[in-house]
Structure formats: structure tokens, C-alpha cells
Backbone as CSV, one residue per row, in Angstrom:
resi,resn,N_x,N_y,N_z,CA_x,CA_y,CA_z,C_x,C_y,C_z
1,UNK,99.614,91.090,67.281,98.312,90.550,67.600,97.243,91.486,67.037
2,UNK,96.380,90.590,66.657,95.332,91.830,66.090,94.910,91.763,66.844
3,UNK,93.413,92.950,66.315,92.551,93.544,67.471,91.058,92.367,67.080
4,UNK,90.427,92.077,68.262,89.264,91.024,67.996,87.855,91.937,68.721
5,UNK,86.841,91.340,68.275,85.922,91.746,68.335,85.174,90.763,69.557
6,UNK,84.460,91.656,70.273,83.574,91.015,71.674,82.331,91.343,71.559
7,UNK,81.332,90.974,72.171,80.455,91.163,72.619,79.534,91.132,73.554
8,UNK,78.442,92.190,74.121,77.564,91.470,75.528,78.021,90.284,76.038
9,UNK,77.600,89.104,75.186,77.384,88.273,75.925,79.086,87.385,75.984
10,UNK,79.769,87.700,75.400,81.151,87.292,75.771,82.215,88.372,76.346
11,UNK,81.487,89.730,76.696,82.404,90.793,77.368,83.316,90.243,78.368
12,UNK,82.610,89.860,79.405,83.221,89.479,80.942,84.278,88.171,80.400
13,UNK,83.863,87.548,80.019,84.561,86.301,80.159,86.260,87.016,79.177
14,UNK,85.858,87.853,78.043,87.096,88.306,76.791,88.340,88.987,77.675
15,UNK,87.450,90.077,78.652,88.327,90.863,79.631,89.009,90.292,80.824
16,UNK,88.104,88.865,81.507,88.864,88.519,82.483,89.624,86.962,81.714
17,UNK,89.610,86.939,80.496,90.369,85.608,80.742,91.821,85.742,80.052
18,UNK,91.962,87.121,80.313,93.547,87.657,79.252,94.169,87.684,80.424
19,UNK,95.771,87.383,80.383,96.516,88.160,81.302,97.463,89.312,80.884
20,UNK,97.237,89.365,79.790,97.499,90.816,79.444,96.454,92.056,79.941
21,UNK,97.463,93.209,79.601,96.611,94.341,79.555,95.263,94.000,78.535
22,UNK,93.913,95.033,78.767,92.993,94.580,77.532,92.359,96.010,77.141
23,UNK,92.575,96.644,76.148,91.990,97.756,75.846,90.287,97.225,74.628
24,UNK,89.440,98.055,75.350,88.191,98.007,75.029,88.026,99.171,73.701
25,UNK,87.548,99.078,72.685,87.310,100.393,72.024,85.477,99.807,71.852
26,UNK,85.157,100.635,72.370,83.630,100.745,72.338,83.296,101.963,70.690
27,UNK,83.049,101.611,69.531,82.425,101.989,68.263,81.282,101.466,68.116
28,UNK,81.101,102.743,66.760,79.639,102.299,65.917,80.076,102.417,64.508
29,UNK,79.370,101.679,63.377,79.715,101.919,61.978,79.481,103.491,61.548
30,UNK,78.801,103.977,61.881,78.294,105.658,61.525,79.213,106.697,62.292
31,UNK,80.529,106.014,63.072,80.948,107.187,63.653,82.783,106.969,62.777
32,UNK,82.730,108.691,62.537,84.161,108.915,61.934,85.058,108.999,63.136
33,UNK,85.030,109.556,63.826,86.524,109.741,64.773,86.751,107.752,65.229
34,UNK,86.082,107.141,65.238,86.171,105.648,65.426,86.488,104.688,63.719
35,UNK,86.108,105.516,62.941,87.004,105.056,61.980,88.108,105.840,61.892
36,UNK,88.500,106.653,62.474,89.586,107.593,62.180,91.006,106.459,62.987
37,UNK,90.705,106.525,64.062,91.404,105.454,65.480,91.455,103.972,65.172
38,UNK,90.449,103.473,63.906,90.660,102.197,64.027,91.936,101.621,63.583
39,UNK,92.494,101.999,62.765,94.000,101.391,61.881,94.961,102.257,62.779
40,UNK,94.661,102.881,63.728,95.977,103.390,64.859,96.058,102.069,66.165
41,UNK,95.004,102.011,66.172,94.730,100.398,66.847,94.908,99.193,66.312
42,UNK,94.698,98.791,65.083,95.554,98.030,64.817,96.443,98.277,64.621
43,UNK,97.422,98.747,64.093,99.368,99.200,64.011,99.641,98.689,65.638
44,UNK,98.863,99.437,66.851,99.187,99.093,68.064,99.064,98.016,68.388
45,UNK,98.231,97.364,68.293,98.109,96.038,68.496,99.055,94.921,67.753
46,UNK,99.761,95.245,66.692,100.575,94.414,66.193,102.032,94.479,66.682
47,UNK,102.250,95.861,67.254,103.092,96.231,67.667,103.685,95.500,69.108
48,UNK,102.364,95.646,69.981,102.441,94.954,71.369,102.049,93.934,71.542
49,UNK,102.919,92.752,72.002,102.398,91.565,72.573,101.938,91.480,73.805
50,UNK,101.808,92.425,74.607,101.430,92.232,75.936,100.177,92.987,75.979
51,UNK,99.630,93.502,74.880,98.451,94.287,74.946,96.952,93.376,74.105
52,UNK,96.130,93.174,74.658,95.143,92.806,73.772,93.966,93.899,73.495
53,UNK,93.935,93.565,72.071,92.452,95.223,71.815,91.276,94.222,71.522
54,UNK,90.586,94.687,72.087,88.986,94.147,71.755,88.124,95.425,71.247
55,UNK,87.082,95.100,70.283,85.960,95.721,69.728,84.826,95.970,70.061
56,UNK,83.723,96.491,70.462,82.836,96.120,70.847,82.044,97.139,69.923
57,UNK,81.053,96.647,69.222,79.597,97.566,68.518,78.999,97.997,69.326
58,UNK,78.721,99.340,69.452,77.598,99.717,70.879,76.295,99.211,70.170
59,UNK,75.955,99.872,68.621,74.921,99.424,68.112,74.415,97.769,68.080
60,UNK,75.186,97.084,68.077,74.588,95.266,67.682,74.823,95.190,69.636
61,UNK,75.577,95.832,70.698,75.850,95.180,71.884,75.640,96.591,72.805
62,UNK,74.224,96.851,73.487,74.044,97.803,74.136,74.401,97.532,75.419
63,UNK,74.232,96.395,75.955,73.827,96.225,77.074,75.349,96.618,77.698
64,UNK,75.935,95.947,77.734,78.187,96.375,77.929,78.379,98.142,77.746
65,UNK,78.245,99.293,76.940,78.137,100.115,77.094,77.319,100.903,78.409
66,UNK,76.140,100.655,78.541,75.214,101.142,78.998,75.535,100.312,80.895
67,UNK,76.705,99.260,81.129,77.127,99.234,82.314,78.200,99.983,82.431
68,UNK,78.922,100.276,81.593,80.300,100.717,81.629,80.024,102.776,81.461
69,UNK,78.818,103.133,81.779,78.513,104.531,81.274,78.939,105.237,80.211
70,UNK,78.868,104.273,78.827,79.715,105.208,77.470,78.809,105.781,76.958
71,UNK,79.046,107.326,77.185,78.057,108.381,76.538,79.008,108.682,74.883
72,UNK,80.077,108.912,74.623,80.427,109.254,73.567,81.417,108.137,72.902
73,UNK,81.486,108.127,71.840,82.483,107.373,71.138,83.172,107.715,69.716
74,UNK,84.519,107.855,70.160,85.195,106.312,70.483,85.201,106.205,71.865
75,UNK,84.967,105.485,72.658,85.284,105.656,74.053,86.419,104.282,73.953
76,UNK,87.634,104.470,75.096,88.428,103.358,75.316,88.852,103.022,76.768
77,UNK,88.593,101.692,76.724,88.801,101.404,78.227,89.916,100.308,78.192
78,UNK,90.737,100.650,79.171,91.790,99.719,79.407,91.619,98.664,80.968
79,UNK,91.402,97.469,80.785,91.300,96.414,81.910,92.451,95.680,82.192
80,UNK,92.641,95.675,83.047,93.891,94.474,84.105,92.860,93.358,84.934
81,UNK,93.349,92.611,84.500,92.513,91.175,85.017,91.385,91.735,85.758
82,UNK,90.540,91.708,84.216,89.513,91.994,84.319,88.394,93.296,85.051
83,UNK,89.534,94.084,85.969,88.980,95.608,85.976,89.501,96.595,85.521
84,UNK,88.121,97.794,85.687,88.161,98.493,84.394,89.755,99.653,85.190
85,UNK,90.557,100.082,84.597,91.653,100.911,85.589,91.726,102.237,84.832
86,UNK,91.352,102.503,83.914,91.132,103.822,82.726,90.568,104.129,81.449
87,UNK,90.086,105.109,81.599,89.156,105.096,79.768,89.815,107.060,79.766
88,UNK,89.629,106.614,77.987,89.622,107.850,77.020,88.526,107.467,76.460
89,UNK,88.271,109.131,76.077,87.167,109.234,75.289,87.710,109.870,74.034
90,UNK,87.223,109.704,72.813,87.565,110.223,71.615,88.465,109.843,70.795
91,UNK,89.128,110.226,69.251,89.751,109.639,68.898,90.759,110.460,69.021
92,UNK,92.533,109.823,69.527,93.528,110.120,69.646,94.434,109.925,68.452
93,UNK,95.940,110.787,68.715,97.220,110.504,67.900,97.809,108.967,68.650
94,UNK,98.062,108.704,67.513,99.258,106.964,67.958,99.539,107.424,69.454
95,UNK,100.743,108.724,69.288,101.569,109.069,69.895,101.195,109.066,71.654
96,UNK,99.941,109.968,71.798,99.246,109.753,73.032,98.792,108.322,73.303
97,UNK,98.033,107.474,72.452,97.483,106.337,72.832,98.589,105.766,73.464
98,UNK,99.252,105.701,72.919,101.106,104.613,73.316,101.275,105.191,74.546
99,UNK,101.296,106.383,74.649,101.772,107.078,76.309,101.258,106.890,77.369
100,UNK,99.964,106.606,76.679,98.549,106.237,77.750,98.902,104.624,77.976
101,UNK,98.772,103.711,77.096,99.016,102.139,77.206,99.936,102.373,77.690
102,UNK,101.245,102.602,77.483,102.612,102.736,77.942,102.968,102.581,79.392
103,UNK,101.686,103.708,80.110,101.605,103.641,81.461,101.229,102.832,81.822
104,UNK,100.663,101.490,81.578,100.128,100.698,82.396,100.624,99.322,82.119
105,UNK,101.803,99.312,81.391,102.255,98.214,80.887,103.368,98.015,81.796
């Protein structure tokens, strides 16, 4: 499964209408450690069917950041029907991300 892109105004509805796990990666185009993480997220996402990744631009979609308190990015948040249950901040190895999803799968 690839990873899809959300926004403000379709946040709530993207996160609560999965019944999968849903990992959030909150980016901006100007940030490297979020291009660094992006093609480790997709590999993951193709990998897992029970995981869905969503995108979100902080720049084009402030308002979703600025409830969710994301001061740095990459920030990542992982939701279970629809609440928020853990975030990382920064960009990680595969190896940790998987350990981290891993746990909650």
C-alpha cells in the first residue's frame, strides 16, 4: 500500500475511517531529514498491509499540526481508530521505525 496524502480539512475523517493502524508523517518540502524518511516510508508501507501512512504538508495544512502540537519535523504519529497512541519526532533507520510500528500492530 502506498503512502497517501491528507489534509486539514480531510485529517479526521483519513484517521478515523481506517481500521488499520494509521501513521501520520507531518513534512515540509524544505526539510531534509523528511526527505531523508520519505522512501523508508514508502518501502514500509508496501511492505505492510495492516498499516496505512498518510502525509500531511505542515506548510499548505497548518491548522492539523498546530492541534496535534508539532514543533519539529519529521514528526510521526501513529493512530488506532482514530486516536492519537504515539509520535516520533525526527528522521529514523527502517530498522527502529518497524520496531516502533511493530509494537502496535
Amino acid at each position: 500500500m502506498a503512502t497517501n496524502k491528507t489534509s486539514d480539512s480531510t485529517f479526521q475523517d483519513d484517521i478515523s475511517s481506517q481500521s488499520n493502524l494509521v501513521l501520520v508523517d507531518f513534512w515540509a518540502e524544505w526539510c531534509g531529514p523528511c526527505k531523508q524518511i520519505s522512501p523508508i516510508l514508502e518501502e514500509i508501507a508496501n511492505e505492510k498491509d495492516n498499516l496505512n501512512i498518510l502525509k500531511l504538508n505542515i506548510d499548505e495544512n497548518p491548522t492539523t499540526p498546530q492541534k496535534y502540537n508539532v514543533r519539529g519535523i519529521p514528526t510521526l504519529m501513529l493512530f488506532k481508530d482514530g486516536k492519537l497512541i504515539d509520535t516520533k519526532i525526527g528522521s529514523l533507520p527502517k530498522s527502529s521505525l518497524e520496531d516502533w510500528i511493530n509494537s502496535y500492530l
